[in-house]
C-alpha positions in Angstrom: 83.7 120.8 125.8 82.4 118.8 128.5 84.1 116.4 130.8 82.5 113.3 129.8 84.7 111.5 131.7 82.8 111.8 135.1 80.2 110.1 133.6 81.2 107.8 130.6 83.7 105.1 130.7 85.9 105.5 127.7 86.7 102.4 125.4 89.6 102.8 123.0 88.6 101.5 119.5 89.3 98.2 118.9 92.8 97.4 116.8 90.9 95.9 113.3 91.8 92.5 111.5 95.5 94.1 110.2 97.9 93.1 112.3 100.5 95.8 110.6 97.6 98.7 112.1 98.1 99.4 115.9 96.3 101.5 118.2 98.3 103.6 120.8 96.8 105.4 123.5 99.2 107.9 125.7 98.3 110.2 128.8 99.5 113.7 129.0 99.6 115.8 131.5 99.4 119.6 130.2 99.1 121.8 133.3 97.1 125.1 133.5 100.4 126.7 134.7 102.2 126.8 131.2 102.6 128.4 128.1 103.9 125.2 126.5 100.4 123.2 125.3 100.1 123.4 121.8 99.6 120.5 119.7 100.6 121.1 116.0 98.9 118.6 113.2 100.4 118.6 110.2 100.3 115.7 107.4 100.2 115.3 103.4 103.7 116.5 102.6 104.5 113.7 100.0 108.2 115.3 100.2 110.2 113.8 97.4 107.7 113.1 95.6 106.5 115.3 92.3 103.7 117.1 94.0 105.9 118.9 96.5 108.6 120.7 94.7 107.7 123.5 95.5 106.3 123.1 98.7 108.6 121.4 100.4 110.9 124.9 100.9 107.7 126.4 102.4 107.8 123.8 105.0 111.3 123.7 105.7 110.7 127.8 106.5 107.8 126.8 108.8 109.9 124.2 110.5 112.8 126.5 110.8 110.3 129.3 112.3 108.7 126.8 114.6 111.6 124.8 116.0 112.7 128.6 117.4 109.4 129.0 120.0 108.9 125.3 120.0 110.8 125.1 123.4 108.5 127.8 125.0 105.3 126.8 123.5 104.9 123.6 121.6 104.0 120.7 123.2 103.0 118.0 120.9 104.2 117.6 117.4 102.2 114.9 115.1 103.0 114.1 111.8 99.9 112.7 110.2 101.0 109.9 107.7 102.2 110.8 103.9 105.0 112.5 105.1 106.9 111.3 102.4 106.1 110.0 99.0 107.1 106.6 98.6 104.3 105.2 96.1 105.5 107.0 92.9 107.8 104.3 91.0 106.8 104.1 87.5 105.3 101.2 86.7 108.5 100.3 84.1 111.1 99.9 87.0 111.1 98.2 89.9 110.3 100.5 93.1 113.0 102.6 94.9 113.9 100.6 98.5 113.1 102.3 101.9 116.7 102.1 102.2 117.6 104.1 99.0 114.3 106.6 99.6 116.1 107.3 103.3 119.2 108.1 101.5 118.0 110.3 98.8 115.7 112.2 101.5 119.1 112.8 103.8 120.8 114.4 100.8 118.1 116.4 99.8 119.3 119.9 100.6 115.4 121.1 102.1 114.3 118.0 103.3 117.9 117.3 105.3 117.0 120.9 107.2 113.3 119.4 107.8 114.3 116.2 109.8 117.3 118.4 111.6 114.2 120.9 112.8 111.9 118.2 113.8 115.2 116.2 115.8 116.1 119.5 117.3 112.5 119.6 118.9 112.5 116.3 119.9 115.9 116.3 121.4 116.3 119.4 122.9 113.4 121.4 123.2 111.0 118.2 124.9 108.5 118.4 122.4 106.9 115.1 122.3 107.0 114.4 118.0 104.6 111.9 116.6 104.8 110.2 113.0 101.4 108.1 112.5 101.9 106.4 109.1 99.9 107.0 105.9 99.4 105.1 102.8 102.0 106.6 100.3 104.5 105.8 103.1 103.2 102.6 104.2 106.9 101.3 104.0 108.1 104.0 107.0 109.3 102.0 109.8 109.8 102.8 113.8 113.6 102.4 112.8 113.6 104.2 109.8 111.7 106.6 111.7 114.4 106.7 114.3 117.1 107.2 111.4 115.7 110.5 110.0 114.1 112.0 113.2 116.2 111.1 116.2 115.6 107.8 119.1 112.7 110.2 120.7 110.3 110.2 117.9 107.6 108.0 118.5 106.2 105.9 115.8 102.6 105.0 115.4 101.7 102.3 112.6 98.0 103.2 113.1 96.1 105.4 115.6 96.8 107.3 118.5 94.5 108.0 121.2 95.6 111.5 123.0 94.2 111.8 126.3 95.1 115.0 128.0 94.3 115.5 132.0 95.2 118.8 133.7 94.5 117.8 136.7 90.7 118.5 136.9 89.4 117.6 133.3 90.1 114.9 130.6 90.2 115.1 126.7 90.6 113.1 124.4 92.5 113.4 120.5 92.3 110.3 118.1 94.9 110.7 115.6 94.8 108.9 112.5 95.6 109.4 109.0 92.5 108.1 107.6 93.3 105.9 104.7 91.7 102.9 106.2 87.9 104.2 105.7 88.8 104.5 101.5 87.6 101.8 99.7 91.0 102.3 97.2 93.5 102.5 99.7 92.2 100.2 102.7 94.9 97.5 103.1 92.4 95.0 104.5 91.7 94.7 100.9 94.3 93.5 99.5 96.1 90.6 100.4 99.4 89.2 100.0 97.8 86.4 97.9 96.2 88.0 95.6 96.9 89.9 92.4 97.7 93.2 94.6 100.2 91.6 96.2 99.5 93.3 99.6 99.3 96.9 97.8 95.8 98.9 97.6 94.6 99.7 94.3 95.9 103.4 95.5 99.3 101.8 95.0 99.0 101.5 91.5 97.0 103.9 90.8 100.0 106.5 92.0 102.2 104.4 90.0 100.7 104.4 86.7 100.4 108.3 87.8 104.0 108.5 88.4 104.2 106.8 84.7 102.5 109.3 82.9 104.0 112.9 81.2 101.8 115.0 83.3 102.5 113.4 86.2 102.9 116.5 87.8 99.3 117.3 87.5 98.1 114.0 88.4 97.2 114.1 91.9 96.2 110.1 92.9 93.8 111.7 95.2 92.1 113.1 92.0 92.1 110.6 89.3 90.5 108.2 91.8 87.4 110.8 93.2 86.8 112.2 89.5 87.0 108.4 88.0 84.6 107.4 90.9 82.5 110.9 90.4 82.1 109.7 86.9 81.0 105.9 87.6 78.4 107.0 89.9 77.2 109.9 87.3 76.1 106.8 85.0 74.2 105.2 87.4 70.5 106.4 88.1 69.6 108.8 90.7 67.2 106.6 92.4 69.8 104.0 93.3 71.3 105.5 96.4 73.1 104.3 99.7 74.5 100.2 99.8 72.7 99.8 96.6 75.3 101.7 95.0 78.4 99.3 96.6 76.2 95.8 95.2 76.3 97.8 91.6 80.1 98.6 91.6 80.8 95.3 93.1 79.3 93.5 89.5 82.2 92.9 87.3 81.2 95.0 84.3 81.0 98.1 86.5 84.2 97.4 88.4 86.1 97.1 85.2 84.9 100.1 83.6 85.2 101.8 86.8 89.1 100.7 87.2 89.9 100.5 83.5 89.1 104.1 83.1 91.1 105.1 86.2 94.3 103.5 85.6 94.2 104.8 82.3 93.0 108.4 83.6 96.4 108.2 85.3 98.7 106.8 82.9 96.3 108.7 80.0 97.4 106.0 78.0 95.2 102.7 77.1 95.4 99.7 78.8 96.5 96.8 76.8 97.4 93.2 77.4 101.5 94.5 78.2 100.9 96.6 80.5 102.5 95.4 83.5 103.6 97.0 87.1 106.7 95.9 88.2 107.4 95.2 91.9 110.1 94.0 94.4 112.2 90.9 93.9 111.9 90.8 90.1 107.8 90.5 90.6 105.0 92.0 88.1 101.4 91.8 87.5 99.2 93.5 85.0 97.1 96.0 85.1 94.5 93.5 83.6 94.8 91.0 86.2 94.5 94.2 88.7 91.1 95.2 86.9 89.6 91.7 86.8 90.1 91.7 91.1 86.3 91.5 92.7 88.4 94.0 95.5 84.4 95.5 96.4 82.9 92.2 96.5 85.3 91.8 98.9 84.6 94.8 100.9 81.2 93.9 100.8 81.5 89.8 102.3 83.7 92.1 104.9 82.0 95.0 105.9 78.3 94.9 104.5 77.1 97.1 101.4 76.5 99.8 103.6 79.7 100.3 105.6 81.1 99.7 101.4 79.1 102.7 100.3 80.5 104.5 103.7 84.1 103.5 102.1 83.2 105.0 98.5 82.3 108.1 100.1 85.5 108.2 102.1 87.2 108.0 99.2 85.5 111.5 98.0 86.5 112.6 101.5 83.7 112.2 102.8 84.1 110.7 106.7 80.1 111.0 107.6 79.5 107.4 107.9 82.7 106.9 110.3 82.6 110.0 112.4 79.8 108.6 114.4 81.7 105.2 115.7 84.1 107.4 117.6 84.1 108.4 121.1 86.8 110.6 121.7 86.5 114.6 122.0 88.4 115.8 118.8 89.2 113.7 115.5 92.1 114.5 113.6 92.6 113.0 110.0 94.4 113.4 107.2 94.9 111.7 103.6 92.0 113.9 101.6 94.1 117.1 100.9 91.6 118.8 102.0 91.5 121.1 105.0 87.5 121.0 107.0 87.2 121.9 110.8 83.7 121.0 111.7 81.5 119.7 114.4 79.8 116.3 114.5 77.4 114.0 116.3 79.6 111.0 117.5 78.7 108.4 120.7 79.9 111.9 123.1 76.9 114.2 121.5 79.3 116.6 120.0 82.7 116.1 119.0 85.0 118.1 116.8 86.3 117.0 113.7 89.3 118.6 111.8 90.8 117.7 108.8 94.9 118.8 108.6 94.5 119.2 104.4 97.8 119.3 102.8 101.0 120.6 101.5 101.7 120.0 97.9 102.1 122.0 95.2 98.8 121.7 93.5 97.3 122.9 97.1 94.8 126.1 97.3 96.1 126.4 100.7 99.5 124.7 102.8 97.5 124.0 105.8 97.8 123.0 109.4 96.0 122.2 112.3 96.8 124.2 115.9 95.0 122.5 119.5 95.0 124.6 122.3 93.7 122.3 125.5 91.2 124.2 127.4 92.5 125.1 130.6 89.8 125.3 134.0 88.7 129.0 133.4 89.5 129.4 129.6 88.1 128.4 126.5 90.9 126.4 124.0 90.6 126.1 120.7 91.0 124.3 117.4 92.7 126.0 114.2 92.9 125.5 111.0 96.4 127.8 110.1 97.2 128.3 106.7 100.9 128.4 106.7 101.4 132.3 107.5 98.2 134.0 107.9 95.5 132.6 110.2 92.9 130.2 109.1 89.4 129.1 110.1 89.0 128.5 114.3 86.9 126.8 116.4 86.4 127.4 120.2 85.9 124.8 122.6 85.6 125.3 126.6 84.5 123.2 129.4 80.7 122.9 129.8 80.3 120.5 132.5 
């Protein structure tokens, strides 16, 4: 990797129109000297939630194994947003609080030993622990964050910017959780006044999945990129790029688009009752949610072809985005889907890595490992799959 700082000045990226999203940039020092520079990436846990039942006891062995070495070797620990699952209230009661989601995790006999690991490096072994919030916990908080993980956790409602000197050479790590670039779970699209209340349709898409007797099986992740798989399926091959957003943005194919995925996720029909029910005794149906021009909006916003970029993001596809960036490595979460891979961004090329996931319905519980290159050796970038080792990708200093 080269040090492009000797002859590019580096601009952060520019904080967007939501005031709620920050961006962060820190500046580490990692010397050549010692063994303690890895930077473990892990996001997508969802614990509490359905989906991670099973997983969640995986983890808490990982953590247990890690929080052992993490004194010696483990520098940087970043949780990468949908930690835990606070989107799956059924649409028939009114949504758990933060407050009673906190309590519930602290009892919970797996999780409890997850947030005690995680303090424990933060406290006493000087790892520096990141939580950079998601979308299904959009409600996390710095102080809540501070309850469950200790006063040294550092909470990021947005991106971070890593850059890492030795000394000699500079890198730079954007952390983010990647929910912003999805046209269904962008909160820029949904405003307080109007029928979403604030929420993305993600929001109630997970909730009419939470509603349903297979919820177990319904990954929100899923319904929306198979509903959205099927939409485009109807419309003609020729019709390609930002022509696609202007079609989906016409209110017969928004309706049929959104009517068949909040019933794909409640696999029930929609009818005139059916009603969400939110904080402080509020509601709105699923009709009124339907009937909301959210990707004319996106369009009068962003353009139709930053729109289509969304619609793609939203099959996990970052293609259109990757390019805008500027730092080194790019670190996302929020698909479930692990990918290590290089790019072309503003730097020629940059690394991008996806951390995947670990719920139950997972192929693989994965995680991603950085090793900083040092002045006369090559680091890396991992994908790890839990236990065994996963796919790797070298990266030295070229200048």
């Amino acid at each position: 990797m080269k040090d492009f700082c000797t002859f590019f000045r580096y601009v952060p990226p520019k904080a967007g129109p939501n005031a709620k999203e920050k961006i962060v940039v820190d500046e580490v020092f990692i010397s050549d000297t010692t063994n303690k520079r890895e930077i473990l990436v892990f996001s997508d846990l969802h614990l509490g939630g359905h989906w991670s039942k099973s997983t969640v006891d995986e983890m808490r062995m990982f953590l247990t194994k890690l929080a052992k070495i993490a004194e010696e070797y483990v520098h940087t620990l970043v949780m990468l947003g949908d930690v835990f699952e606070m989107w799956m209230s059924p649409i028939t009661i009114t949504p758990t609080s933060k407050e009673e989601y906190a309590e519930s995790w602290k009892s919970h006999k797996e999780i409890s030993t997850i947030l005690r690991c995680i303090r424990k490096m933060a406290d006493e072994d000087n790892v520096q622990v990141y939580y950079i919030r998601g979308n299904h916990d959009w409600d996390m908080d710095a102080e809540l964050a501070k309850e469950l993980f200790g006063p040294k956790v550092h909470f990021i409602p947005g991106k971070l910017i890593y850059c890492i000197s030795n000394g000699s050479q500079e890198y730079r790590i954007r952390f983010e959780h990647g929910h912003d670039y999805d046209l269904f779970n962008c909160v820029e699209l949904a405003p307080e006044d109007s029928p979403l209340q604030g929420k993305p349709i993600g929001y109630y898409v997970s909730r009419c999945a939470q509603t349903s007797k297979d919820n177990y099986f319904s990954d929100t992740e899923l319904v929306i990129q198979d509903t959205l798989r099927w939409i485009l399926s109807v419309i003609p091959n020729k019709i390609i790029g930002s022509a696609i957003a202007e079609i989906l943005s016409k209110n017969f194919f928004q309706k049929r688009l959104l009517t068949r995925m909040f019933e794909g996720a409640l696999d029930l029909e929609i009818t005139d009752d059916s009603c969400v029910l939110l904080e402080n005794d509020k509601w709105v149906r699923l009709k009124e949610l339907i009937k909301y021009p959210f990707i004319e909006l996106a369009i009068e916003k962003y353009g139709p072809s930053r729109t289509y970029g969304m619609l793609e993001a939203a099959l996990g596809n970052y293609e259109d985005f990757l390019p805008e960036m500027s730092e080194d490595v790019v670190v996302l979460g929020h698909t479930h889907r692990f990918k290590n891979a290089k790019f072309l961004g503003k730097l020629e090329h940059m690394y991008y890595v996806n951390s995947g996931t670990w719920i139950d319905l997972a192929d693989h519980l994965s995680y991603v490992k950085i090793y900083p290159p040092k002045r006369d050796e090559d680091g890396y970038i991992a994908i790890d799959f839990n236990e065994s080792k996963g796919y790797v990708e070298k990266f030295a200093d070229e200048s």
